[in-house]
C-alpha positions as CSV (number, residue, x, y, z in Angstrom):
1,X,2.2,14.9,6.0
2,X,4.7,13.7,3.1
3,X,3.5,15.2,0.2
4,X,5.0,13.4,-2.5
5,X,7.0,11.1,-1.1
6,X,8.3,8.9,-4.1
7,X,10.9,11.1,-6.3
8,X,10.1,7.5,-8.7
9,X,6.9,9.8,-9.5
10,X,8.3,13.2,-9.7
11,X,8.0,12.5,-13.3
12,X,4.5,12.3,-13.4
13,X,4.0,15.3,-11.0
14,X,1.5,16.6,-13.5
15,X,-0.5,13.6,-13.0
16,X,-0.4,11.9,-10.5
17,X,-0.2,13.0,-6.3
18,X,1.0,10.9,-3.6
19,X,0.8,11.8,0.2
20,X,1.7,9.8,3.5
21,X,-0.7,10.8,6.6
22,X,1.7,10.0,9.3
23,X,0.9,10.2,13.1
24,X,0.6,13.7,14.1
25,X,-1.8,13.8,10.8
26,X,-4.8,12.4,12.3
27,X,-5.8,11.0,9.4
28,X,-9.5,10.4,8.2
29,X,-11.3,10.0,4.8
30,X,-12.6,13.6,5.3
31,X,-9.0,14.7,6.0
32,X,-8.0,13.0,3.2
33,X,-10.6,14.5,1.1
34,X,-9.8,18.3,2.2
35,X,-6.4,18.0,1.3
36,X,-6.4,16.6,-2.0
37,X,-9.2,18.8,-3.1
38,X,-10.6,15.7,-4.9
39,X,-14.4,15.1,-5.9
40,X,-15.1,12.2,-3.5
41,X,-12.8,9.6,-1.7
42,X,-12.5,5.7,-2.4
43,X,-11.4,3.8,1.0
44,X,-12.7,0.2,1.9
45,X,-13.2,-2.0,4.7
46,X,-9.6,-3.5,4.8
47,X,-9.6,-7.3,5.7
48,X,-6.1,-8.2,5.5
49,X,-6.8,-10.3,2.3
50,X,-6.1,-10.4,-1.2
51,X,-8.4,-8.8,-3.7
52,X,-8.6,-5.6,-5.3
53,X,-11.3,-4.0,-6.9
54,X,-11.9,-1.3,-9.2
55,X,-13.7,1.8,-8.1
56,X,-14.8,5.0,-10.3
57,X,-17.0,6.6,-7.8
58,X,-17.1,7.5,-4.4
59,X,-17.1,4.7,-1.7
60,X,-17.4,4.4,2.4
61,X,-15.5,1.5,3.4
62,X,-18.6,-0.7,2.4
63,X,-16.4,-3.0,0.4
64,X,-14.4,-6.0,2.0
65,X,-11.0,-5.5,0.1
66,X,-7.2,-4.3,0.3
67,X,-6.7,-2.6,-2.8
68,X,-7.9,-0.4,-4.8
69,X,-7.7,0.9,-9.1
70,X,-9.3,3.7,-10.5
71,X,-9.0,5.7,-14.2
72,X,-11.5,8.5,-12.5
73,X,-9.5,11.9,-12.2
74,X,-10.7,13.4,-8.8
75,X,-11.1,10.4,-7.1
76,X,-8.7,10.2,-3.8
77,X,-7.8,6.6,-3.6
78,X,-6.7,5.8,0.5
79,X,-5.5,2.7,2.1
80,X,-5.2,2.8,6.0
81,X,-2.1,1.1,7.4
82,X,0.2,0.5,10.9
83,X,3.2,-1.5,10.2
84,X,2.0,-3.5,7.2
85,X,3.3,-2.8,3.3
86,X,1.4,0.0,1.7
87,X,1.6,0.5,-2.1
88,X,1.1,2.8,-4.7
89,X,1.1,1.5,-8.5
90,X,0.7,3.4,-11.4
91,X,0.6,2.9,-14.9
92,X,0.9,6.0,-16.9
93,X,0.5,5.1,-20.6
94,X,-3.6,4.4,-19.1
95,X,-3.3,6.7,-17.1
96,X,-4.5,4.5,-13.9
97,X,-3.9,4.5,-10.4
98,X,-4.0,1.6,-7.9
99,X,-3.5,1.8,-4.1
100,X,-2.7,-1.8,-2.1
101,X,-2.4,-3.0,1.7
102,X,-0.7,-5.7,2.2
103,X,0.1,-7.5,5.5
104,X,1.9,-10.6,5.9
105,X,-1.7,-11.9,5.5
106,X,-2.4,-10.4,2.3
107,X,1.5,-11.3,0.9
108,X,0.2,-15.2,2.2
109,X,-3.0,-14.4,0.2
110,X,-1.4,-13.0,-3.3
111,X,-2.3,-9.3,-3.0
112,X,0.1,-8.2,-5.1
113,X,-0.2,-10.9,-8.0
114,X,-4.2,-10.2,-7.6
115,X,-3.5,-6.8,-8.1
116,X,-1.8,-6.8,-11.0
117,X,-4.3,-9.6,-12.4
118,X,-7.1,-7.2,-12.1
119,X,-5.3,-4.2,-13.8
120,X,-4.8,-6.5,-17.0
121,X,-8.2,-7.7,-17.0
122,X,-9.7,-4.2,-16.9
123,X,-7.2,-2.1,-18.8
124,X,-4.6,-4.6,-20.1
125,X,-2.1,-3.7,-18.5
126,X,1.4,-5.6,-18.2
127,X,3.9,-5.1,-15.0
128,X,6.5,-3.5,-17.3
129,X,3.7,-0.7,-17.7
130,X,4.1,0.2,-14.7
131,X,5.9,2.4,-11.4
132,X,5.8,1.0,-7.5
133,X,6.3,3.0,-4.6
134,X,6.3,1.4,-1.5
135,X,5.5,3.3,1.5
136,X,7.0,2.4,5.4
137,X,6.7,-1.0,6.9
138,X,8.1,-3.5,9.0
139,X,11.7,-4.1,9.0
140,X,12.9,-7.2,9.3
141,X,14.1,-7.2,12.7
142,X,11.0,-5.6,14.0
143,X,8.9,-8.6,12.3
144,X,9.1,-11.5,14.7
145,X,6.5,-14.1,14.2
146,X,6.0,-17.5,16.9
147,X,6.2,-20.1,13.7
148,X,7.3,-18.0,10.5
149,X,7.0,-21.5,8.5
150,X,2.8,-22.3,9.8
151,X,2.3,-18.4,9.6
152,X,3.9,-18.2,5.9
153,X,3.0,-21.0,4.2
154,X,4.9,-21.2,0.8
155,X,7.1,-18.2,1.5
156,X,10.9,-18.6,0.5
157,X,12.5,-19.8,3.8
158,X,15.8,-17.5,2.6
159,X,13.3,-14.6,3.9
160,X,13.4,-16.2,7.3
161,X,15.8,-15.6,10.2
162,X,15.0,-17.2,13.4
163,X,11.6,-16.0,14.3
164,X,11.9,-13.0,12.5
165,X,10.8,-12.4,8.7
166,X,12.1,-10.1,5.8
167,X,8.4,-9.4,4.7
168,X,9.3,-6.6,2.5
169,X,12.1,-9.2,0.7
170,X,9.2,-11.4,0.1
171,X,7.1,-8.4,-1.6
172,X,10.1,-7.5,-4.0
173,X,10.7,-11.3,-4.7
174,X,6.9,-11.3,-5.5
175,X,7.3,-7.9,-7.8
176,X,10.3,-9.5,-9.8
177,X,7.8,-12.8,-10.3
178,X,5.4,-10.7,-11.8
179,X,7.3,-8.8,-13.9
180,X,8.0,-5.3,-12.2
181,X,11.0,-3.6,-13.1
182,X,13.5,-2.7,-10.3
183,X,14.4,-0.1,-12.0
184,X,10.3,0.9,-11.6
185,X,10.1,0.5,-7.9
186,X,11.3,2.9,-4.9
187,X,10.5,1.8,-1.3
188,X,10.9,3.9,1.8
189,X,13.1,2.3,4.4
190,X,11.3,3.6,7.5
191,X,10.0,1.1,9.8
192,X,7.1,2.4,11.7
193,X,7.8,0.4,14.6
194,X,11.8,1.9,14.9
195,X,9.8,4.9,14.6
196,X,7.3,5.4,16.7
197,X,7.0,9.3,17.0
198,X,6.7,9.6,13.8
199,X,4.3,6.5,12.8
200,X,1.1,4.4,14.4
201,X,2.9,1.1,15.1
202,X,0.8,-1.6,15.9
203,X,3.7,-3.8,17.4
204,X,5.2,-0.3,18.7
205,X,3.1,0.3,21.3
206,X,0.2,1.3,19.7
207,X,-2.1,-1.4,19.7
208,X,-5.3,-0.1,21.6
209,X,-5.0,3.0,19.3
210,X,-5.2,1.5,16.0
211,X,-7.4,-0.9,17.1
212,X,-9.5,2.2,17.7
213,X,-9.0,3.7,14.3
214,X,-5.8,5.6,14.6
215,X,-3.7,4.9,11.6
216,X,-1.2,6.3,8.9
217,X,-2.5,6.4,5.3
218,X,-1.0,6.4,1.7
219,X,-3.5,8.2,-0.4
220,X,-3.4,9.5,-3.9
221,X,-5.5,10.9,-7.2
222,X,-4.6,11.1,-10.5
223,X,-5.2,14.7,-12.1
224,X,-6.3,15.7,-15.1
């Protein structure tokens, strides 16, 4: 496990845990649950879309989403993933937590600006409010795509390269159109398929065993 892996929330150590379930983890929502010590666990049915939802109690992957916010202390927010962008957003004057999956499906489908729209519809808050840490993905090289133009409609063609695509350019472009600080935002530069011991990679090697539920996970719960 990587117990708080963003030194971007060390400052809010008090309030906030992170952890990254990585492949010798075998992560699962009880797993999860266990080592958090948390009163319940709020995971979803991941559909490689773009809404988020807010959650205050329990859940068991009933709801067809990618992201999740909560203000409920306790709660252990998870999101599963295998080579696609994970995130963790928080906002600490509110005190709220959000957790999002995106894929190049979900960056296509506005995950991150829907994100974002629901935490200022439900607690008002603005970008500038709040800190981003990005978990392992897809580097560029590893993300190769047969028509990056028909697969990524709308995207910036400066993120393209051939076949292959800069997803996680795309994501930060999308953060500084919302509004998110760089100064805000830490990402972790390992690429799950480059390293395959250490992460689930779908395009690794991998595939029959995440299609079978093997995964990494970001996970995290505010405190009180």
């Amino acid at each position: 496990m990587f117990e708080n892996p963003f030194p971007l929330f060390e400052q809010f150590a008090d309030r906030l845990r992170v952890t990254i379930f990585r492949r010798e983890d075998g992560f699962s929502d009880a797993a999860a649950l266990r080592h958090f010590g948390g009163a319940g666990g709020a995971s979803l049915w991941q559909v490689h879309g773009g809404e988020s939802l807010v959650v205050r109690q329990p859940t068991e992957r009933a709801e067809k989403a990618d992201g999740v916010a909560t203000d409920t202390t306790g709660l252990v927010l998870s999101i599963r993933w295998a080579d696609c962008q994970n995130f963790v957003i928080y906002a600490p004057n509110q005190h709220v937590a959000g957790i999002l999956h995106a894929g190049w499906r979900g960056l296509a489908a506005d995950a991150l600006a829907n994100h974002y729209a629901l935490l200022k519809e439900e607690w008002g808050i603005l970008p500038e409010e709040t800190y981003v840490g990005a978990g392992p993905s897809l580097c560029t090289a590893c993300a190769e795509f047969s028509d990056p133009a028909a697969e990524l409609p709308g995207a910036d063609p400066q993120f393209s390269h051939g076949k292959h695509v800069d997803l996680r350019g795309i994501a930060d472009a999308q953060l500084d159109a919302i509004g998110v600080p760089r100064s805000q935002r830490e990402r972790i530069e390992n690429c799950p398929c480059c390293c395959p011991n250490e992460y689930w990679t779908y395009r690794g090697g991998d595939r029959e065993s995440v299609l079978s539920g093997r995964t990494n996970a970001l996970a995290c719960m505010l405190l009180a």
